[in-house]
GUVEXGU-160631 format. One record per residue (C-alpha): x negated, y negated, z negated; residue in one letter. Coordinates in steps of 0.05 Angstrom, whole numbers, plus 5000, padded with zeros to 4 digits. Example, Ala and Ser with C-alpha at 12.3 -4.5 7.8 and 13.67 -1.06 7.14 Angstrom:
REM GUVEXGU-160631
<u 4754	v 5090	w 4844	type A>
<u 4727	v 5021	w 4857	type S>
//
This chain:
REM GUVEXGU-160631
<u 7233	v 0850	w 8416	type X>
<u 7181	v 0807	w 8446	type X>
<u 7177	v 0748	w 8484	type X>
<u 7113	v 0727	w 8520	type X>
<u 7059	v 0750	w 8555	type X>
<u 7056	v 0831	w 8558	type X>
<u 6984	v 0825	w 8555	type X>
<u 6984	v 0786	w 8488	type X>
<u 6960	v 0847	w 8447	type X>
<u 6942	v 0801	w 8387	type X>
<u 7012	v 0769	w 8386	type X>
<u 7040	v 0839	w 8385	type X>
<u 7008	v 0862	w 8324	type X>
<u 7023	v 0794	w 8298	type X>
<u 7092	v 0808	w 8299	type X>
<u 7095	v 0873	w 8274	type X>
<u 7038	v 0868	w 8225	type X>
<u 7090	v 0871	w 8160	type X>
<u 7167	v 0888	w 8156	type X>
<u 7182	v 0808	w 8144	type X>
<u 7186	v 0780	w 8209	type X>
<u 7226	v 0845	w 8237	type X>
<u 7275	v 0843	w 8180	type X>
<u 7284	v 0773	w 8201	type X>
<u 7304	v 0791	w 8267	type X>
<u 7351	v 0846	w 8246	type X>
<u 7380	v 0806	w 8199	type X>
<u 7400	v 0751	w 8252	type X>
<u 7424	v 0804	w 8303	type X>
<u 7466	v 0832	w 8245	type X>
<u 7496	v 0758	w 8236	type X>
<u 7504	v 0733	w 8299	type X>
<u 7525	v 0786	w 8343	type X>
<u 7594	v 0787	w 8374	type X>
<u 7594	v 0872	w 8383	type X>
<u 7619	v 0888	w 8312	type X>
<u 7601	v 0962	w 8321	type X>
<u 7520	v 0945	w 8308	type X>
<u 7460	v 0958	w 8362	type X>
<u 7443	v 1007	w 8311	type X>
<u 7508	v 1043	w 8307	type X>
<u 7518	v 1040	w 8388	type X>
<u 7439	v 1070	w 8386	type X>
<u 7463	v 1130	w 8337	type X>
<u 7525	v 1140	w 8374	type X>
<u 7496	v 1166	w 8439	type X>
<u 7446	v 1224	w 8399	type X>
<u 7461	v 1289	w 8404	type X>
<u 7429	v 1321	w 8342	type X>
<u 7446	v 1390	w 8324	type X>
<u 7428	v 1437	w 8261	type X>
<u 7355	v 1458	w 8264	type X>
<u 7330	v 1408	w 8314	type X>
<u 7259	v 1381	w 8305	type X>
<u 7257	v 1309	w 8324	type X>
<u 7201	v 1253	w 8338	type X>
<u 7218	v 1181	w 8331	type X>
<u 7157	v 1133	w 8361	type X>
<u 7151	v 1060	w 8342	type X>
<u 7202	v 1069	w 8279	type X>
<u 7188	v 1011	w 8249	type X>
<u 7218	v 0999	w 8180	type X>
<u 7258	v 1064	w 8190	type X>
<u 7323	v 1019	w 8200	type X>
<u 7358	v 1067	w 8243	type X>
<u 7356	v 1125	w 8195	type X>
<u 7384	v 1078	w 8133	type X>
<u 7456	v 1107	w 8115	type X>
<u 7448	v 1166	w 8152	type X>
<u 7438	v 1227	w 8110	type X>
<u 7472	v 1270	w 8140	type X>
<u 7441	v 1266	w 8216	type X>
<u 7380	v 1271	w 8172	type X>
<u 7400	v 1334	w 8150	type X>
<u 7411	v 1362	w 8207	type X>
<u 7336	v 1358	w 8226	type X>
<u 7294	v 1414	w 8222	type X>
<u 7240	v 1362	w 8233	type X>
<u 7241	v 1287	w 8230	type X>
<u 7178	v 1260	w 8242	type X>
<u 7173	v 1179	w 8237	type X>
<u 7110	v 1154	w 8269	type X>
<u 7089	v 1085	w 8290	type X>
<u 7021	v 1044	w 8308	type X>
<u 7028	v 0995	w 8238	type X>
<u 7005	v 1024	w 8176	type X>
<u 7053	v 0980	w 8139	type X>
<u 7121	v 0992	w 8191	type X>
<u 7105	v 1062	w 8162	type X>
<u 7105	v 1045	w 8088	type X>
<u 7168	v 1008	w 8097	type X>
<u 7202	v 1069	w 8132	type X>
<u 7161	v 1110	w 8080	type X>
<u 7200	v 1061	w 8028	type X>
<u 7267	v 1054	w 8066	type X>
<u 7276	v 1130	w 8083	type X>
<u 7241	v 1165	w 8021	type X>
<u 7204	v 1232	w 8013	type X>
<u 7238	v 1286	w 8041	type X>
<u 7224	v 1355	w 8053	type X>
<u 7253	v 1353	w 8127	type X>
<u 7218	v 1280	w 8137	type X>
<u 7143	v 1261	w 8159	type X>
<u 7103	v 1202	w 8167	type X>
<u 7050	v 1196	w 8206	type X>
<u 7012	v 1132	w 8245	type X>
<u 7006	v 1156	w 8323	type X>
<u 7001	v 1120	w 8390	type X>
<u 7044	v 1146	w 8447	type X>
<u 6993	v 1147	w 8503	type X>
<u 6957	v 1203	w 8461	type X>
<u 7007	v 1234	w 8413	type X>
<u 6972	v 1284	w 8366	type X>
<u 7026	v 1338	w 8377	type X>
<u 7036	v 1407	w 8408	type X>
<u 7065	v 1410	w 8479	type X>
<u 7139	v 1426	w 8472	type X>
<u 7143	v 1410	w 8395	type X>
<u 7210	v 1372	w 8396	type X>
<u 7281	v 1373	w 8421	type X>
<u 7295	v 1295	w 8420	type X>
<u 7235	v 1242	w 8424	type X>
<u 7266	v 1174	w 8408	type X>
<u 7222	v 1107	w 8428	type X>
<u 7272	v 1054	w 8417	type X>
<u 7252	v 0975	w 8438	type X>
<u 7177	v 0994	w 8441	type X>
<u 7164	v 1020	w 8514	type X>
<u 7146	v 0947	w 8543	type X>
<u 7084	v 0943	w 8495	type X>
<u 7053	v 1001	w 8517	type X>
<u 6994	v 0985	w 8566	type X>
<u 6986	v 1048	w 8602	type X>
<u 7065	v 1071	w 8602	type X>
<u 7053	v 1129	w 8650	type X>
<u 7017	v 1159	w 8604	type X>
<u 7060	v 1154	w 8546	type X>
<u 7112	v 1175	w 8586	type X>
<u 7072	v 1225	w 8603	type X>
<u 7060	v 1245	w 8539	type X>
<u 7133	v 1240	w 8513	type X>
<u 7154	v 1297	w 8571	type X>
<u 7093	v 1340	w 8551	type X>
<u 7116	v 1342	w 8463	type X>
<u 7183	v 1350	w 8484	type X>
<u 7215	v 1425	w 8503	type X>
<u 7247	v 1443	w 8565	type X>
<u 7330	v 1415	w 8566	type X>
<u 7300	v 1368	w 8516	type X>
<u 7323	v 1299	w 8505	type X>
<u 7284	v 1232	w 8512	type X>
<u 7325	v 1178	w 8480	type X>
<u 7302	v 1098	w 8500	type X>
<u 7336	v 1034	w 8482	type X>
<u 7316	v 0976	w 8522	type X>
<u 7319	v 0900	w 8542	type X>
<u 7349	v 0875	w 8612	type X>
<u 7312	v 0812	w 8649	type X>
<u 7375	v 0768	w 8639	type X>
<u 7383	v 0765	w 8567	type X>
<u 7379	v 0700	w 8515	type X>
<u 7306	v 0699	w 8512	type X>
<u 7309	v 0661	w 8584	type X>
<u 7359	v 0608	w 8574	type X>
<u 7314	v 0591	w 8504	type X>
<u 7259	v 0582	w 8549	type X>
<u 7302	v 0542	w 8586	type X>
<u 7313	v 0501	w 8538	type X>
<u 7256	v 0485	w 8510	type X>
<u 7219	v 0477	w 8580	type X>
<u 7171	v 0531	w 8576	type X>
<u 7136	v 0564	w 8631	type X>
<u 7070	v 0593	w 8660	type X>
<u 7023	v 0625	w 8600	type X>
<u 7084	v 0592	w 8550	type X>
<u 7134	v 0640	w 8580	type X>
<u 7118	v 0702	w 8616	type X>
<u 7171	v 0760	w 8599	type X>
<u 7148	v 0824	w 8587	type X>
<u 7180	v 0856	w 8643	type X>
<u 7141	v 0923	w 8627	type X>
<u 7197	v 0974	w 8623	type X>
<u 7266	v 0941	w 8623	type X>
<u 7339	v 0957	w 8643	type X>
<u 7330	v 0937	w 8715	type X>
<u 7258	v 0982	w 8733	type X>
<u 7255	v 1025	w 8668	type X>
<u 7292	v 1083	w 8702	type X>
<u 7248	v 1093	w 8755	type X>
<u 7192	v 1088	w 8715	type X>
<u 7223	v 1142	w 8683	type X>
<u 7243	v 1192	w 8732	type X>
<u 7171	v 1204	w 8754	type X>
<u 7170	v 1256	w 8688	type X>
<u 7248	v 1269	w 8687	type X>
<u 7294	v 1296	w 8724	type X>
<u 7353	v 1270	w 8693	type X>
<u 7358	v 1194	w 8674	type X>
<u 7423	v 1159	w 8660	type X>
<u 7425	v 1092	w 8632	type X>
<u 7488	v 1060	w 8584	type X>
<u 7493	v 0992	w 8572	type X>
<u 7507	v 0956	w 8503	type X>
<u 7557	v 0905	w 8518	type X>
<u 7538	v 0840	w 8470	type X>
<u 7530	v 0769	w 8466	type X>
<u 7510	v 0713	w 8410	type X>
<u 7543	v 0677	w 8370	type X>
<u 7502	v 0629	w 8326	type X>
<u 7546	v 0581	w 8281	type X>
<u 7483	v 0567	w 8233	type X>
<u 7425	v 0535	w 8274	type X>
<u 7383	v 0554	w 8223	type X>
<u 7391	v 0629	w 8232	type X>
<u 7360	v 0617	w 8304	type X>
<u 7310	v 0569	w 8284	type X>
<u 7296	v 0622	w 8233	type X>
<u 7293	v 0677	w 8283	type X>
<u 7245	v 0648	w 8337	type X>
<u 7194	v 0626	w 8286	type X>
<u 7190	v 0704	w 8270	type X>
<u 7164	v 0715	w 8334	type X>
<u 7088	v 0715	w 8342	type X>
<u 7088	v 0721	w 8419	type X>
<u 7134	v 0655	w 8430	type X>
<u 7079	v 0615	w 8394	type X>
<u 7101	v 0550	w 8438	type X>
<u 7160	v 0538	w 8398	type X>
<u 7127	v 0559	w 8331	type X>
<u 7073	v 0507	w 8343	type X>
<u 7132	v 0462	w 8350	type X>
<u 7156	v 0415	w 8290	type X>
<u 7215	v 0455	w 8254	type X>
<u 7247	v 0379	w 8265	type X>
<u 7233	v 0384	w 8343	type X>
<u 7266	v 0460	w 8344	type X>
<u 7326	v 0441	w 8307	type X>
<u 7334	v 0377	w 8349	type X>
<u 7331	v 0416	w 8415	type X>
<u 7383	v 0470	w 8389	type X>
<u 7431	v 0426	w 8369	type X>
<u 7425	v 0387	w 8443	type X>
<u 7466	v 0450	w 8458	type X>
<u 7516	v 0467	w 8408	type X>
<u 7586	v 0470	w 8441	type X>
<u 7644	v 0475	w 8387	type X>
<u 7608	v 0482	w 8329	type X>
<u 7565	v 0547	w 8365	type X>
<u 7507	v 0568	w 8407	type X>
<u 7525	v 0625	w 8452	type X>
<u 7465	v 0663	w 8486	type X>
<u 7477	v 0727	w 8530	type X>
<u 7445	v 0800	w 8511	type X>
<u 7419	v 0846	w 8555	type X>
<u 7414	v 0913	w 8517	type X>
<u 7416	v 0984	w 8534	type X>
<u 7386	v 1049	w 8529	type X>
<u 7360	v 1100	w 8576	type X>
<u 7378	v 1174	w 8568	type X>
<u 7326	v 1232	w 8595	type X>
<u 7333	v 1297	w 8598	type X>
//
């Protein structure tokens, strides 16, 4: 998840230059969410992945979604786990394991190094809004995957916890510019200039933080909301606690995911 300026490249890679700072984040979503079920688990529910499919996840990160899921593994007659970082894909590498159903391989969307019509699901989960030319990699996503295909897409909204924090702490102009790239609200447009078929579910959530340090934790993992890193740890917990109401801190989510066929 970012927050900040969708041009800050550098804080991007930043953020997702080694599996600590996304752990981090997990791990505090994990925590402090009030849906029991698990973004995760609400993210696995919606596949449909049957025996012999051949299946491309972009952007997978430390492999998190696969974790405890043999079985759906199984079922692939091709999982193929790509992402931009080197080391996201040593963690999945470490996470998921070698398998002879399961490949690794560092790739960029907007010029995926794949056949056309190679896959029956493409996944790109909580990645789209970094991509700078996005009709292209969506482009590119409709062109690897086959005909009645499936283009899975989890997403953020523009009203989610991310702007009341920036509320909060008073930031505004180059300290707070959402990345608006491909969200809830204009992602299914953006989509249906490749599909035909686009049908969005939402993820119905909110936050519960009874630990402040969990969030101060969690928003000095982020590389693109350098304002409050910069801050004092002193100054962040000082702020947080201006808005602790018995005993908590609750923050909306906005989550969902686009489906594409």
């Amino acid at each position: 998840m970012q927050i900040g300026s969708s041009n800050d490249s550098k804080a991007v890679k930043e953020q997702y230059s080694s599996s600590k700072g996304i752990n981090t984040r997990l791990s505090f979503h994990d925590k402090c969410s009030t849906n029991k079920q698990g973004y995760g688990n609400w993210i696995v529910s919606n596949y449909e992945i049957t025996e012999g499919m051949k299946v491309l996840e972009l952007g997978c990160g430390t492999g998190s979604i696969w974790m405890g899921r043999d079985d759906l593994i199984r079922k692939c007659d091709l999982l193929m786990l790509t992402d931009l970082s080197e080391a996201m894909l040593e963690s999945a590498r470490n996470n998921i394991g070698e398998r002879d159903n399961v490949e690794y391989k560092q790739a960029d969307i907007q010029n995926l190094p794949f056949e056309d019509g190679a896959f029956d699901v493409v996944i790109a989960h909580s990645m789209l809004y970094h991509v700078p030319d996005l009709s292209r990699g969506i482009r590119e996503v409709r062109r690897v995957l086959k005909d009645g295909g499936t283009f899975y897409c989890a997403t953020l909204g523009e009203n989610n916890f991310t702007d009341k924090l920036a509320e909060w702490f008073e930031l505004s102009g180059e300290n707070f510019n959402p990345n608006h790239n491909f969200t809830l609200q204009n992602g299914g447009a953006k989509l249906k200039a490749a599909f035909s078929d686009v049908r969005e579910v939402f993820y119905e959530d909110s936050l519960h933080v009874t630990d402040i340090e969990d969030l101060v934790e969690y928003l000095r993992s982020l590389a693109s909301f350098k304002a409050i890193i910069d801050l004092p740890v002193e100054n962040i917990r000082r702020i947080l606690k201006e808005h602790v109401k018995d005993g908590a801190i609750d923050l909306p989510k906005d989550y969902g995911m686009f489906i594409s066929k």
